[in-house]
N, C-alpha and C positions, 0 to 999 in steps of 0.2 A: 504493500500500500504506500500511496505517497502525498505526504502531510506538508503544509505550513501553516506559520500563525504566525501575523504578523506582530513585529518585535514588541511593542505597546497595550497587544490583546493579550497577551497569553495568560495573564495575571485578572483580566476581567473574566474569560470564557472558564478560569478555573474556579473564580468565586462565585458563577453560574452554573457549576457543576456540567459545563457542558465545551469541556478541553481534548474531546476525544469524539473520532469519528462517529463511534454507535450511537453517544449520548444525545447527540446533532442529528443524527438520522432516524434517532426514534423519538426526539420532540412532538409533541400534540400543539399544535397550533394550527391557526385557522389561513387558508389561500391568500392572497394576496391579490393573487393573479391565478386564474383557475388552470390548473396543470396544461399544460400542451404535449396532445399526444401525435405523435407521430415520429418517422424514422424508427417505428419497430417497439419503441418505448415513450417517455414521457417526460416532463419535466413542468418544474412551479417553483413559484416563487412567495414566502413567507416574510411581515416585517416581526420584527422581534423587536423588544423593549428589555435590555441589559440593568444590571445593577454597575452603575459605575465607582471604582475607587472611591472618590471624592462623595459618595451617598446619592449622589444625581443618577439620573437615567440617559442611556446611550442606546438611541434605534439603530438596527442594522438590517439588511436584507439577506434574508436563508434560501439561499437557492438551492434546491435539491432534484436529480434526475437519476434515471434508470433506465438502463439500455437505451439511450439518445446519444448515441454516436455519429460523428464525421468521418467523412474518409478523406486520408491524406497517402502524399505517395510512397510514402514507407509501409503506409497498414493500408491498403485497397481492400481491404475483405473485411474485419473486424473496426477498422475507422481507431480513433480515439474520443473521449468523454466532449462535448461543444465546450462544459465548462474545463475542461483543462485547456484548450486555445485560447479560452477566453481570460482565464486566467494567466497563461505568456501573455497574451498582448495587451493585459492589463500591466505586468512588470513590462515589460517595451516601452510605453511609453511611461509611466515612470521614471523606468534610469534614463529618456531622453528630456522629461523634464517637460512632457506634453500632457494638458489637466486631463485628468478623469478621478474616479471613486479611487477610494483609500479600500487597501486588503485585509480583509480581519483572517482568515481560514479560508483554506483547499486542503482537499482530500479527493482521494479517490480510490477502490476497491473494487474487487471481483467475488461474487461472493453466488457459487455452484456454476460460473458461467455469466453473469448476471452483471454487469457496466453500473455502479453506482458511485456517484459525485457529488461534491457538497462545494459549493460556492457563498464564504460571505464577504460583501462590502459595506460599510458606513453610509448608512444615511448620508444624502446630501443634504444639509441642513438648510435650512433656507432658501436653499433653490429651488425652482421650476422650470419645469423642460418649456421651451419656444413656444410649444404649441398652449401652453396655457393660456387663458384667456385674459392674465396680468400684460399679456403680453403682445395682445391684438394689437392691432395698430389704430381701431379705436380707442382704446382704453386709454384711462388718464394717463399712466403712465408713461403711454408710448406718442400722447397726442404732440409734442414738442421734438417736433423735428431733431432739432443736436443730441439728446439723447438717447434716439432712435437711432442715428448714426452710429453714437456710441458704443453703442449695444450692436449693432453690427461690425465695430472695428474690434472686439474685445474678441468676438468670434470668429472672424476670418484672420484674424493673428496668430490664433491655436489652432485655424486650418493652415494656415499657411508654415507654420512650424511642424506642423504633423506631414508635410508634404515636402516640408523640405528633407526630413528624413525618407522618403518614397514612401511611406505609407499611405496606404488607399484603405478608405472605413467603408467603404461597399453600401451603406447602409445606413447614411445621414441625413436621415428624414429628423423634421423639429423635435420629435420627439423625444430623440437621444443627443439632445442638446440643451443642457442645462446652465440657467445661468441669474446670477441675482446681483443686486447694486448694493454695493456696503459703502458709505457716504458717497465722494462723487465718482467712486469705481467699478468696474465692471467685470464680475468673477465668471468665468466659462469651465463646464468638466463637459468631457464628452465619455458616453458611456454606449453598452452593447458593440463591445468588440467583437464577438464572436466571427464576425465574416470579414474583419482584418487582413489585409495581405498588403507586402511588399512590391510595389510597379516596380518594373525594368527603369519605365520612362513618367518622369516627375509630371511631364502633360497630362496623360493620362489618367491619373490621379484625379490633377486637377479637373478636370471635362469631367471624370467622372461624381467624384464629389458634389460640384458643385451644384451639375443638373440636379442631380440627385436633393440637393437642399432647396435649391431654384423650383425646382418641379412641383414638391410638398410640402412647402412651407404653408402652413395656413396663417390665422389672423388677422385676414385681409390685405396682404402686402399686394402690392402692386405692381407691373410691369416695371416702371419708375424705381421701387424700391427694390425691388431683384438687380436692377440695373447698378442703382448705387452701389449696393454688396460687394458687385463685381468689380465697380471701381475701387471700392475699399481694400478688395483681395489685392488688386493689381497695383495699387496703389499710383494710382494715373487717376487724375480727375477727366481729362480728354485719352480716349483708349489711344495705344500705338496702334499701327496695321497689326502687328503678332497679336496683341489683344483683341480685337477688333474678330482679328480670325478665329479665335477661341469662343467670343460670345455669341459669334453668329451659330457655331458649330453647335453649343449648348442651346440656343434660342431654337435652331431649327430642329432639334432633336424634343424640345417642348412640343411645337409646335404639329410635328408630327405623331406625338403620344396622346395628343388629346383629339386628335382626329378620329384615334381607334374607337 
């Protein structure tokens, strides 16, 4: 089996009597998120409320699955655990120093055959993923143009960091985009790695990505505000032709997906 706990938890999960695989895996607590079944098995997500050191309480997320495996090109037949990728490319961007959730525990086991994994991370405190409605582009919050900006440079910074490493998140819809204002700053984690990979080519990435957050952003953004993002990413207020050529690339790929 193969275990961690990050350096900070190990001392909470053991005054919680739950410092060890089984303990975690045989918790009674209620869904979160109703299991998703498929790939052969299953998987859900639990929040949980800790007793902290300090007497306070610390929420976390228990993710737990069974027989939901990936296949990669070492293992084509049996795959590996989603939360064990998910958990590399949660330390990936870590040690490069690109936001997302804090690691409390991983694990994983074989038990008659049988693929089971335990994934936790720390509540994001105060955040809310894009698609919240704090964060429409009606709402008060967002009704002030420089803010809104804001809030869009704070996150195409940590795209643009996550891309300068060639990482591609496959899967950056608003909802795994989380982000809140602590006085006049602007905090971004980005989470649901699991379909994480490495581009050859940093373009790539980018085209991809960015359709990808262009496309399903909700909140009412705009044509207009899709466009500024873009300029924020590239950091050109007037695009160059290479830009110019990348947005067109992304706009017409819009364009043609809503057609279907």
């Amino acid at each position: 089996m193969k275990e961690y706990i990050g350096d900070r938890w190990e001392s909470v999960l053991k005054s919680n009597k739950l410092d060890d695989f089984e303990s975690l895996w045989e918790l009674e607590v209620g869904w979160f998120e109703e299991p998703n079944k498929r790939r052969g098995g299953w998987s859900g997500v639990s929040r949980v409320s800790l007793k902290a050191e300090n007497g306070g309480v610390v929420s976390v997320f228990l993710k737990r699955q069974e027989n939901h495996n990936t296949k990669v090109w070492n293992r084509p037949l049996k795959g590996i655990p989603t939360f064990y990728k998910e958990f590399k490319n949660i330390q990936r961007f870590i040690d490069c120093g690109i936001p997302t959730v804090e690691l409390v525990y991983f694990g994983y086991r074989y038990v008659k055959g049988n693929s089971q994994s335990i994934l936790i991370t720390k509540e994001l405190e105060g955040f809310a993923s894009l698609d919240a409605a704090i964060y429409s582009r009606g709402g008060l919050l967002m009704q002030n143009r420089d803010r809104r900006e804001e809030m869009m440079g704070a996150i195409v910074d940590g795209m643009r960091k996550m891309h300068n490493y060639r990482f591609q998140h496959n899967c950056l819809y608003d909802k795994h985009i989380f982000v809140r204002q602590v006085g006049g700053e602007w905090e971004v984690k980005f989470i649901d790695l699991e379909k994480l990979s490495r581009s050859f080519f940093q373009k790539s990435a980018v085209i991809r990505d960015l359709y990808t957050l262009t496309r399903h952003v909700s909140g009412g953004w705009r044509l207009s505000d899709k466009l500024k993002c873009f300029k924020i990413y590239m950091q050109e207020e007037k695009l160059s032709p290479k830009s110019k050529s990348i947005w067109r690339e992304i706009h017409n790929k819009m364009k043609a997906k809503n057609k279907l």
